[in-house]
C-alpha positions as CSV (number, residue, x, y, z in Angstrom):
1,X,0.0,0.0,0.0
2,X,2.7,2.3,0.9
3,X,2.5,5.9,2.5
4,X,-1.0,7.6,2.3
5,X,0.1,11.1,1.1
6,X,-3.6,12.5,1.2
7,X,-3.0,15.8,4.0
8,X,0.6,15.7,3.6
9,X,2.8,19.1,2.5
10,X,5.5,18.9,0.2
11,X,7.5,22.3,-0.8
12,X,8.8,22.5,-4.5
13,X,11.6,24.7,-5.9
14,X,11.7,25.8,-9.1
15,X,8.2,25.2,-10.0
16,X,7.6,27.7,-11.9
17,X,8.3,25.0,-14.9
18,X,9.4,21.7,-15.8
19,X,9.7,19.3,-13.8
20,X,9.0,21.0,-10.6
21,X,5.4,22.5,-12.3
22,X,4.7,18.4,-13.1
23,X,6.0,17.6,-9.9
24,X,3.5,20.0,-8.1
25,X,0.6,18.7,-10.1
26,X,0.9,15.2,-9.5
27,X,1.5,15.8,-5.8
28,X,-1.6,17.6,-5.8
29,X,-3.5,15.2,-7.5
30,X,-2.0,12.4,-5.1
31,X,-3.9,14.6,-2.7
32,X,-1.2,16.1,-1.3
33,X,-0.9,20.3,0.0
34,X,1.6,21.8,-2.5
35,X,4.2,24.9,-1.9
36,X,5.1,26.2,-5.2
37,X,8.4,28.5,-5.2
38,X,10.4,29.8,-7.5
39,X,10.8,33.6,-8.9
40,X,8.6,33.8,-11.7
41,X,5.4,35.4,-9.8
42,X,2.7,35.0,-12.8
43,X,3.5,31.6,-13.4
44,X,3.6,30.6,-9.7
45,X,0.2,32.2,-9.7
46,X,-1.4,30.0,-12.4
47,X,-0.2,27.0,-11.3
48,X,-1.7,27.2,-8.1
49,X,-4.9,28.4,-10.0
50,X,-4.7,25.1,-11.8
51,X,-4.3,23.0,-8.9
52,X,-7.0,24.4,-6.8
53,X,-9.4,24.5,-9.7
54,X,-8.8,21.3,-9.9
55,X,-9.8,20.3,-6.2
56,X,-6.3,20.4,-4.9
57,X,-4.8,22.7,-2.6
58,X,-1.8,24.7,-3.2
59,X,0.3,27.9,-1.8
60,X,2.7,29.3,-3.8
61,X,5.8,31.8,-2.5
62,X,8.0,33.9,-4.9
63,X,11.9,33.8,-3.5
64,X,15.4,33.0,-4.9
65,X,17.1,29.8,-3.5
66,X,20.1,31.4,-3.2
67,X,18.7,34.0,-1.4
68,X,20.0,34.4,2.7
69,X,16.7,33.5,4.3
70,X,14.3,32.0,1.5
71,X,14.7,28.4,2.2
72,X,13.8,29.2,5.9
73,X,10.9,31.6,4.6
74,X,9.8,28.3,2.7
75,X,9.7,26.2,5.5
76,X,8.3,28.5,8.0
77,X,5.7,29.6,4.8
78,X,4.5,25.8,4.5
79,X,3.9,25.4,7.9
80,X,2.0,28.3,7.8
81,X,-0.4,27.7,5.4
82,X,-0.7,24.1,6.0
83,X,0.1,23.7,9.6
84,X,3.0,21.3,8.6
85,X,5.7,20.0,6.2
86,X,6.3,16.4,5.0
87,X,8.2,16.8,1.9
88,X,10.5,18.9,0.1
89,X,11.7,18.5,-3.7
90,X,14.8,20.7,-4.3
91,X,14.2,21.0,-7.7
92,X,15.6,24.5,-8.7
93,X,19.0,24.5,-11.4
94,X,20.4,25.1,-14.9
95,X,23.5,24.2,-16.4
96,X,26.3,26.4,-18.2
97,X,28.1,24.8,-21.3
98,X,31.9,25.9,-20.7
99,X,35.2,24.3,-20.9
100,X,36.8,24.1,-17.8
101,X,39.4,26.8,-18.5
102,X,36.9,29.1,-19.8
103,X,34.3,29.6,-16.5
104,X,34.5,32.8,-15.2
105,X,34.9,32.4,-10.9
106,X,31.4,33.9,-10.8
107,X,29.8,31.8,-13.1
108,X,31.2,28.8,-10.9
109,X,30.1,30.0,-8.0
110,X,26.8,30.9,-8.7
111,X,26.4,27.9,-10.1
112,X,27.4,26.0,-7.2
113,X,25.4,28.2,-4.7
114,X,22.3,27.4,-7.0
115,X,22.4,23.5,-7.9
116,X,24.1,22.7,-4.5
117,X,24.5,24.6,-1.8
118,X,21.0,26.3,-1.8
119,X,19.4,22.7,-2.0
120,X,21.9,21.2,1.2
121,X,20.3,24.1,3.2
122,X,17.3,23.8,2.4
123,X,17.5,20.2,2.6
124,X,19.0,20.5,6.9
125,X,16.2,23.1,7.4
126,X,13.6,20.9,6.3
127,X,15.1,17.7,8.6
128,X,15.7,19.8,11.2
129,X,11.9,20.8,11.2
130,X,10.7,17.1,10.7
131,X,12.9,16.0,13.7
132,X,11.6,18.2,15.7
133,X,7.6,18.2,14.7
134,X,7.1,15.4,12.7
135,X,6.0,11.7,14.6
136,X,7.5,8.8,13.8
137,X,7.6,5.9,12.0
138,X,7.4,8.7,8.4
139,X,8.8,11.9,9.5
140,X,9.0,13.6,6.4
141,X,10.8,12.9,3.0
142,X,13.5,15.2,1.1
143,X,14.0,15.0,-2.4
144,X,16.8,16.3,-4.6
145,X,16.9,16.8,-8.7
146,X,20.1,15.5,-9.2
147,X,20.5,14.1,-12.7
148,X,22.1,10.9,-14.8
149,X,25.1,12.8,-15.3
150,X,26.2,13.1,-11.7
151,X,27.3,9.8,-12.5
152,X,29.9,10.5,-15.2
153,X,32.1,14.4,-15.6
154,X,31.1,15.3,-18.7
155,X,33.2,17.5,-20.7
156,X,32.1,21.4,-21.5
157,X,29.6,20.6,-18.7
158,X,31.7,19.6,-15.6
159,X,30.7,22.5,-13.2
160,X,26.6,21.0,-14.1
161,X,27.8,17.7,-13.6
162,X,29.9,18.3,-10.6
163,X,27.2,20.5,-8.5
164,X,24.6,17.7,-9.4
165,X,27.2,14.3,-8.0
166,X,27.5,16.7,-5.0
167,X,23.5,16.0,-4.5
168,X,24.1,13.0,-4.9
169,X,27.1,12.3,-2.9
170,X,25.3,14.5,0.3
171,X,22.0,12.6,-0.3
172,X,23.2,9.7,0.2
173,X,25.1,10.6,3.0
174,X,22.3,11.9,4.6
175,X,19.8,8.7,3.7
176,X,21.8,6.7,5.8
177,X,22.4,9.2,8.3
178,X,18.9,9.8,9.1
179,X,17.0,6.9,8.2
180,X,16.9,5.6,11.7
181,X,14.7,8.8,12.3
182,X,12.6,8.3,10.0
183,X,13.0,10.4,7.4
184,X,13.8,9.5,3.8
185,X,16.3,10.9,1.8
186,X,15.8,10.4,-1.9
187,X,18.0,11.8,-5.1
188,X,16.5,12.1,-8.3
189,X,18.0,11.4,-11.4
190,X,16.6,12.6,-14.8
191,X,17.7,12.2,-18.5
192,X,17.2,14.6,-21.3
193,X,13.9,16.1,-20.2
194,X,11.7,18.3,-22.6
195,X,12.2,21.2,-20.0
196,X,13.4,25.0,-20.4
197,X,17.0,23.8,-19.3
198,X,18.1,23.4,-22.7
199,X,16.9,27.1,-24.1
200,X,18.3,28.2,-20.5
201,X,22.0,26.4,-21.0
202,X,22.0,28.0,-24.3
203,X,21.2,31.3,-23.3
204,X,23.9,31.1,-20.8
205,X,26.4,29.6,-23.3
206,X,26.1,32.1,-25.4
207,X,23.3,31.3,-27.8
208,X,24.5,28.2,-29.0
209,X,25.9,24.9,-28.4
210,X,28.6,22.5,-29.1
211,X,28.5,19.8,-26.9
212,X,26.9,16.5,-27.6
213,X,23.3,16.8,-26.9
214,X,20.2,14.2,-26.4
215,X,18.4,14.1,-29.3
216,X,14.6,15.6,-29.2
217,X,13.1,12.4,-30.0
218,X,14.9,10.6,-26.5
219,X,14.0,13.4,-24.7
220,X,10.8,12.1,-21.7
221,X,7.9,14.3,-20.7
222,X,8.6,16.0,-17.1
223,X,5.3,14.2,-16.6
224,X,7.5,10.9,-16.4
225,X,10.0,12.1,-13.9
226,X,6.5,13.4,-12.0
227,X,5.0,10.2,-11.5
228,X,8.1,9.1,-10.5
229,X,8.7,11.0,-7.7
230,X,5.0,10.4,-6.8
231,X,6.0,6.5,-6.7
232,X,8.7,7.0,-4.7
233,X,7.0,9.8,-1.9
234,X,4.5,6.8,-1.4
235,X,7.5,3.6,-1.7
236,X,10.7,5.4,-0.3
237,X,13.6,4.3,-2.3
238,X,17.5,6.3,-2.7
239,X,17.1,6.8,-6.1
240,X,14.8,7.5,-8.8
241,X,15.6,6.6,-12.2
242,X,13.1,6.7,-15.4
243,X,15.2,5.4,-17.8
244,X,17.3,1.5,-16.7
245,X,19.0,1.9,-20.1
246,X,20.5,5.1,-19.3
247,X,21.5,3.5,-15.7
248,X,23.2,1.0,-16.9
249,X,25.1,2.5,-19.5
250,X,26.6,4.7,-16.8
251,X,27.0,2.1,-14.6
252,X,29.2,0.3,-17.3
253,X,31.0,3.8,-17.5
254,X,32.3,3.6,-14.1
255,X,33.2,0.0,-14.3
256,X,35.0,0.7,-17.4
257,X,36.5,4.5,-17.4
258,X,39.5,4.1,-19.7
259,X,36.7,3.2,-22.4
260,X,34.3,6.1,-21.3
261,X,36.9,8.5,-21.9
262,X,37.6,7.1,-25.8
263,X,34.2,7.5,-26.5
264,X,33.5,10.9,-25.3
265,X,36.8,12.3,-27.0
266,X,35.1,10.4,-30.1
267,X,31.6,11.8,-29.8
268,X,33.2,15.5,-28.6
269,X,35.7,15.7,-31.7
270,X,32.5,15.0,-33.6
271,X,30.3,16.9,-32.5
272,X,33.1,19.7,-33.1
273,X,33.8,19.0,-36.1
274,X,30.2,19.2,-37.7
275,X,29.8,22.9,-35.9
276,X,33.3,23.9,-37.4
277,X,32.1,22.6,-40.7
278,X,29.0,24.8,-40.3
């Protein structure tokens, strides 16, 4: 059967779109109370509008993550609204395609503050809270949007891939730390998703790219990492995958890392090649 989510809060970053807009609606249609945050106010706006005229029940609160004080205002705002918190789903990100050498030191950091160390504090606020309000034996669940490639550094995209193994790396860490209390710990990991992250990366590149890409039609629906998440807020597990293929491929990548390198100096001097031939 699993946990009953029905009356439970969860608080979503970055749900302005993507996959933290699908995550909020199929919480909310699990019968969960939804937090919506991220700093788009007009969007927040009618996505609760959607929820609620739905028959679901949803708050939203415009902030930055990497804001001193916004993750606390989240977690005090949930409780707030909905007298409690359950759940969070640090979800908020983007990616910058650079090599190495090329970052600027802000670029990196803000980077870093974003995908990582926004989403560890809010993550120990949330835990905290649970700890201290929540009854055993579920005291709450945190999620974090980590990705396939925090598996595997991926070259012109090492700072992305490096802030999302460090989710994965601290979410682990923290699964085992405080699963005897009762709270779950869970790190998501999504491939090419049809999101705004790719028009985003661009952007932020520069206005184009060069690095190998996943092609449109491999690309899933945020709706599929949705229901995912869903699956797992009712079964707990330490990951959450949507794609085994994918998995195992970077499974084999670690097993075998003399190989991985060959083929992404193949696929790179490709995929360089064709734009210099442009």
């Amino acid at each position: 059967m699993g946990i009953d989510l029905r009356g439970r809060t969860i608080a979503i970053t970055g749900a302005s779109s993507g996959i933290g807009l699908a995550t909020g609606i199929a919480c909310a249609e699990a019968g969960m109370n939804v937090v919506i945050a991220a700093r788009r106010e007009e969007r927040l706006r009618d996505l609760a509008r959607r929820i609620e005229s739905s028959g679901g029940k949803a708050a939203f609160m415009v902030m930055d993550v990497i804001a001193p004080g916004d993750n606390q205002r989240l977690v005090d705002f949930a409780v707030e609204r909905f007298g409690g918190l359950y759940a969070v789903f640090s979800n908020a990100g983007y990616g910058i395609e650079r090599r190495v050498l090329d970052y600027t030191q802000s670029e990196l950091t803000q980077m870093f503050e974003t995908n990582f160390w926004s989403s560890l504090e809010l993550s120990r606020l949330a835990a905290r809270f649970m700890l201290e309000r929540n009854p055993l034996p579920n005291r709450g669940h945190i999620l974090l949007c980590s990705s396939c490639v925090s598996k595997i550094g991926l070259p012109n995209f090492a700072a992305y891939s490096a802030s999302k193994a460090l989710q994965d790396h601290f979410g682990r860490a923290m699964r085992i730390e405080l699963a005897p209390q009762g709270i779950h710990v869970s790190t998501v990991h999504p491939i090419g998703t049809r999101t705004e992250f790719f028009e985003t990366a661009r952007e932020r590149s520069g206005g184009r790219r060069v690095s190998l890409q996943t092609p449109d039609t491999l690309k899933q629906p945020p709706e599929t990492v949705a229901k995912a998440i869903v699956r797992c807020l009712r079964k707990p597990k330490g990951e959450v995958w949507t794609s085994f293929p994918v998995r195992a491929a970077l499974a084999l990548a670690t097993l075998m890392p003399g190989l991985t390198d060959r083929i992404l100096r193949n696929q790179q001097k490709d995929v360089s090649g064709s734009v210099a031939n442009k």
